[in-house]
Every structure is written in structure tokens, then in C-alpha cells.
Kinemage of the C-alpha trace (Angstrom):
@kinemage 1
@onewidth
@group {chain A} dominant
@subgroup {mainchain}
@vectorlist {calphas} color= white
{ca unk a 1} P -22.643 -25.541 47.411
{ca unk a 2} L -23.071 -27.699 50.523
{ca unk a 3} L -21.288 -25.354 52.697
{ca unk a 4} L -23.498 -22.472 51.547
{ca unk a 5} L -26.578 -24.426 52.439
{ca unk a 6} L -25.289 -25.524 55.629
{ca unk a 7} L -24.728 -22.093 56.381
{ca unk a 8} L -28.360 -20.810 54.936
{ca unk a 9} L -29.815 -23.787 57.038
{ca unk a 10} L -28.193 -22.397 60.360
{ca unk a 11} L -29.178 -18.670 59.638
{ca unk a 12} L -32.418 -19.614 58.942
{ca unk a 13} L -33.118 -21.644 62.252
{ca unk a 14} L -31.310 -19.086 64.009
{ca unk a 15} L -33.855 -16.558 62.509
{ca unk a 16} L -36.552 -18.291 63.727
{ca unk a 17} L -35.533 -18.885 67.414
{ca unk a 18} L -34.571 -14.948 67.633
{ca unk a 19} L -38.161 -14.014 66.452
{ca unk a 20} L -39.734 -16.586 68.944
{ca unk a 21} L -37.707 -15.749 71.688
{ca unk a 22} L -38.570 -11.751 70.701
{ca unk a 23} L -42.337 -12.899 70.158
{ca unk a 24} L -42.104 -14.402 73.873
{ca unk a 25} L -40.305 -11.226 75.508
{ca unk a 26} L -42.481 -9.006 74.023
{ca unk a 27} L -45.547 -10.966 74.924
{ca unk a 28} L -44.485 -10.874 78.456
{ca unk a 29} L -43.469 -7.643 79.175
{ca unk a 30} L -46.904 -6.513 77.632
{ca unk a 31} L -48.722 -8.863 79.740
{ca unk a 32} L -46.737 -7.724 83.042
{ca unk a 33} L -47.717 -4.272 82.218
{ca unk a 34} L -51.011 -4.736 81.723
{ca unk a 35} L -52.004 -6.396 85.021
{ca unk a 36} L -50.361 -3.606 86.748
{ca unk a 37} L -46.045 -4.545 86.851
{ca unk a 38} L -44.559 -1.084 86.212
{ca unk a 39} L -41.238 -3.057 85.912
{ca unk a 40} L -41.462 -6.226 84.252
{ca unk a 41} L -37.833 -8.491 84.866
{ca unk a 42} L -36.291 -10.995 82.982
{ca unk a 43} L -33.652 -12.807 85.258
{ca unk a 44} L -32.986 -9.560 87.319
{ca unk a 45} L -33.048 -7.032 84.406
{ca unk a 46} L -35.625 -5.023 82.943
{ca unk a 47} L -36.031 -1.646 80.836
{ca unk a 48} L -38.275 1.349 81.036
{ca unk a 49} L -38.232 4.932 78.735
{ca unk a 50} L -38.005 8.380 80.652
{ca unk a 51} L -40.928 10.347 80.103
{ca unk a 52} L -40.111 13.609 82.062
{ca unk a 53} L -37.226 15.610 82.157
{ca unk a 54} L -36.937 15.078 86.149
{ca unk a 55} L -33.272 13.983 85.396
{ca unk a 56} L -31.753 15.735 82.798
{ca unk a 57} L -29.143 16.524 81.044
{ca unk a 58} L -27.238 12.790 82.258
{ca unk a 59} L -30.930 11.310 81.216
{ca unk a 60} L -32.866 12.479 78.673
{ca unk a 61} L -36.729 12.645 77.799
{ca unk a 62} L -37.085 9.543 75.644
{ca unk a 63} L -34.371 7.429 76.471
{ca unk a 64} L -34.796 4.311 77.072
{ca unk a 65} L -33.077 2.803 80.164
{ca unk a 66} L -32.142 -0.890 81.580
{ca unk a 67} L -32.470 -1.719 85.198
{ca unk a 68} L -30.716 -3.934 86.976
{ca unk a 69} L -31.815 -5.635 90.372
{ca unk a 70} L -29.468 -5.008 93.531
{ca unk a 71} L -29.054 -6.593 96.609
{ca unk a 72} L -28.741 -3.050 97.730
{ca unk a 73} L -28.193 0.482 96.970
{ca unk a 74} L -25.551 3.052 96.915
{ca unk a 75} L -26.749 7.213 97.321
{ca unk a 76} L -25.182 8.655 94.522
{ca unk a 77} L -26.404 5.590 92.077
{ca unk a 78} L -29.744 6.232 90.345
{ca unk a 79} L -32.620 3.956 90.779
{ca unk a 80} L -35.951 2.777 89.693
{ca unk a 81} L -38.844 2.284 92.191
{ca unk a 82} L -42.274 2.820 92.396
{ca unk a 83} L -43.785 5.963 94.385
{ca unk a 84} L -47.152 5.896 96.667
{ca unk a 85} L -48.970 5.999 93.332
{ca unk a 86} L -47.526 2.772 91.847
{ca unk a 87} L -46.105 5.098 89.041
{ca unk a 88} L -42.133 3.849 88.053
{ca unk a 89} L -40.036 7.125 89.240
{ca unk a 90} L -35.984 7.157 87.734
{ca unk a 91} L -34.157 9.384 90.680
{ca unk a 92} L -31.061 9.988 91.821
{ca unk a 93} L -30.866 8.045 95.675
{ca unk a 94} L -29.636 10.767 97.969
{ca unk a 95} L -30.056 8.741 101.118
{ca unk a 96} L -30.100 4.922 102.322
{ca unk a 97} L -30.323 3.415 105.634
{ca unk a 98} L -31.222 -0.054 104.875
{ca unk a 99} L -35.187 1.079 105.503
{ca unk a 100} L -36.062 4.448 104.476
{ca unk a 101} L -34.646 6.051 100.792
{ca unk a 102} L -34.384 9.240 99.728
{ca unk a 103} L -34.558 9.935 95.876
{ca unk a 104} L -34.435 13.268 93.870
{ca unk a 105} L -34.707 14.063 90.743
{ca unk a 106} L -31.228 15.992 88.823
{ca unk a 107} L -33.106 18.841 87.410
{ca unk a 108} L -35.499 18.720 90.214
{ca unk a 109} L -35.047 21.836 93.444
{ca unk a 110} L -36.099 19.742 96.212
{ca unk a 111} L -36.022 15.813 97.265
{ca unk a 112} L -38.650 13.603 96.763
{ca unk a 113} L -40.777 12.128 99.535
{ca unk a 114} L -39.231 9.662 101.644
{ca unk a 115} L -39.845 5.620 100.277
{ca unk a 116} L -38.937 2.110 101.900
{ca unk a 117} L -36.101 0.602 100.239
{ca unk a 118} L -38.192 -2.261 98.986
{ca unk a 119} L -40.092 0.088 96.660
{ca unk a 120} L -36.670 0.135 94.943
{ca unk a 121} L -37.000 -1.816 91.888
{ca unk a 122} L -33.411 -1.316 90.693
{ca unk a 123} L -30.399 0.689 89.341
{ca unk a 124} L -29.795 2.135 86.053
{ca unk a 125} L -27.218 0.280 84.528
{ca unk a 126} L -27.658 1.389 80.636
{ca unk a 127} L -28.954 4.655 78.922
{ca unk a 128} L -29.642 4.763 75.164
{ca unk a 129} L -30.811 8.147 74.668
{ca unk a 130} L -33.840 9.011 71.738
{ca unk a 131} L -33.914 5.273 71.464
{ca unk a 132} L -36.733 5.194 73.703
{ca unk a 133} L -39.379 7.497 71.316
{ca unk a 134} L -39.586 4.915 69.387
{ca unk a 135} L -40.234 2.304 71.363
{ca unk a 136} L -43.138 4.184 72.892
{ca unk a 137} L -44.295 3.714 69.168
{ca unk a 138} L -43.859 0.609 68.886
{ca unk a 139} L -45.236 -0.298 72.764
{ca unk a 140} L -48.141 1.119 71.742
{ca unk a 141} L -48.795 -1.104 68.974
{ca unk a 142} L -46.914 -4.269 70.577
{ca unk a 143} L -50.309 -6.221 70.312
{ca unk a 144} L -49.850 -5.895 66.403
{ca unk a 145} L -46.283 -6.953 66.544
{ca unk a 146} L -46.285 -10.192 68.199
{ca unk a 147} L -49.553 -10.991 66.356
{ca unk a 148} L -47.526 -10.608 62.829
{ca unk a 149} L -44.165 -12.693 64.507
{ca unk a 150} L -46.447 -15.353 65.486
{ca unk a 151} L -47.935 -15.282 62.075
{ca unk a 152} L -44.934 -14.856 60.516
{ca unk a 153} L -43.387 -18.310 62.718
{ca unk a 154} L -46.635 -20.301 61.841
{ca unk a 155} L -46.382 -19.505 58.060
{ca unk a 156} L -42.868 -20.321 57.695
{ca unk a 157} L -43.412 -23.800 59.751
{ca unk a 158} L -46.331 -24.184 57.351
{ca unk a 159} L -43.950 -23.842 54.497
{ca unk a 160} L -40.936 -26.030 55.909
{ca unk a 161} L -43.516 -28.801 56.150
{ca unk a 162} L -45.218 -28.567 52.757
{ca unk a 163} L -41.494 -28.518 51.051
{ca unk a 164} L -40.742 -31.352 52.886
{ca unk a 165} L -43.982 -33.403 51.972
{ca unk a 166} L -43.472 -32.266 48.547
{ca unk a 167} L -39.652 -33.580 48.473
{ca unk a 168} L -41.441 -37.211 50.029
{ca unk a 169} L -43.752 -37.373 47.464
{ca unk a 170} L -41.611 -36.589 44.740
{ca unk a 171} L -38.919 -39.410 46.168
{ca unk a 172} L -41.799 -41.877 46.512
């Protein structure tokens, strides 16, 4: 019986840390976004979901994609970066010279307009296709999800400490 509540007590602490660390993720890739980061990063790595079909059939509409920070950038590789309109843009990089990039888009007939390498954001490292319609769910009610983990961690520290008043009192 001890063993099994060793292991309950472990699962339920590790619980809690993964649903404040989640909370805290969440919370700050909402926040980046809405002052204006089209790429939010968390040590050198963030995600994003395709919205067009600019590069299908190897990317989908709806998948969701993680990005990876480079020190630089191969043609061939596709790559994150943020156009003249501060829109996020997934393209295949044609052409790299160290200053100037050219991107273009699989499905698309022509290149896009030429960008400076440091509007590249990152590379595609990941794809997870469909996964990414329902995130755009769930993005657009992220507000309501770390309001109910935050609830949800408040209400079972609330708990922990009134069992463990109760157990003093009962001792005492």
C-alpha cells in the first residue's frame, strides 16, 4: 500500500507541474502574440499552423509546424520569416547570400519578393499535419484555457492544504 501511494504522490505532483508549466507556455505565447510577435520562442524553438496552401502537398493547410532558430540558412530548407507586412510567411528559401533571401512558395508559379536574411525567423524542423485545426480552436479560446488551469492549480492547492489542516487537527 505504501508503494502505491508513493507512486500516486509522484503522479500527482508531476500532474501539477505539467499543467503549470502548460498554464505558463500558453500564457506566453498568447501574450507574445498579442503585442505583435508573429513567432513567439521558447529557447530557440517555436510553432506556428499553415493557413494557406502556398506549400502544398509536403505542407498542408492546417498543420501545425515547429521552428527552429539557425545560425543560418540552407536554399532548399524551408523557413519561417516575416514579410514587409509583419505577416509569418512558411516558404521554401530558393536563394541566400548571407544578406538578401529568396523564398517561394511549393505550389506557388513565381518567387516571392526578395527579404533580408534577418527577417528569417527559422526553419521547419517538424510537421504534424490536421493537428493544427484544432489548435486554431483552441488558440482562439486560449484565454479560457489558462483561466480554468490556473483555477484548476489554485483549487487543488486549496484542497492539499485543507486535508492537511484537517489531518493536524485530527492528530492534535
Amino acid at each position: 500500500m505504501k508503494v502505491f501511494k508513493k507512486v500516486w504522490v509522484w503522479f500527482e505532483w508531476s500532474l501539477v507541474v505539467s499543467l503549470a508549466v502548460l498554464v505558463f507556455v500558453l500564457g506566453y505565447f498568447k501574450l507574445s502574440q498579442a503585442v505583435g510577435n508573429p513567432l513567439p520562442m521558447i529557447f530557440g524553438w517555436g510553432n506556428a499552423i499553415t493557413i494557406s496552401g502556398s506549400m502544398e502537398p509536403e505542407i498542408p493547410i492546417g498543420a501545425l509546424l515547429f521552428i527552429q532558430q539557425q545560425g543560418e540558412y540552407q536554399p532548399g530548407k524551408i523557413v519561417s520569416y516575416v514579410d514587409k507586412d509583419g505577416k509569418l510567411v512558411t516558404h521554401r528559401l530558393v536563394f541566400n547570400n548571407g544578406e538578401i533571401a529568396i523564398t517561394k512558395g511549393d505550389s506557388n508559379n513565381i518567387q516571392d519578393e526578395e527579404i533580408r536574411t534577418s527577417q528569417i525567423l527559422g526553419q521547419v524542423k517538424l510537421v504534424f499535419p490536421e493537428i493544427g485545426l484544432s489548435l486554431i480552436w483552441i488558440n482562439k479560446n486560449l484565454w479560457l484555457f489558462v483561466l480554468i488551469g490556473f483555477l484548476l492549480l489554485f483549487l487543488y492547492f486549496y484542497f492539499k492544504k485543507r486535508k492537511g489542516r484537517k489531518a493536524y487537527e485530527n492528530h492534535s
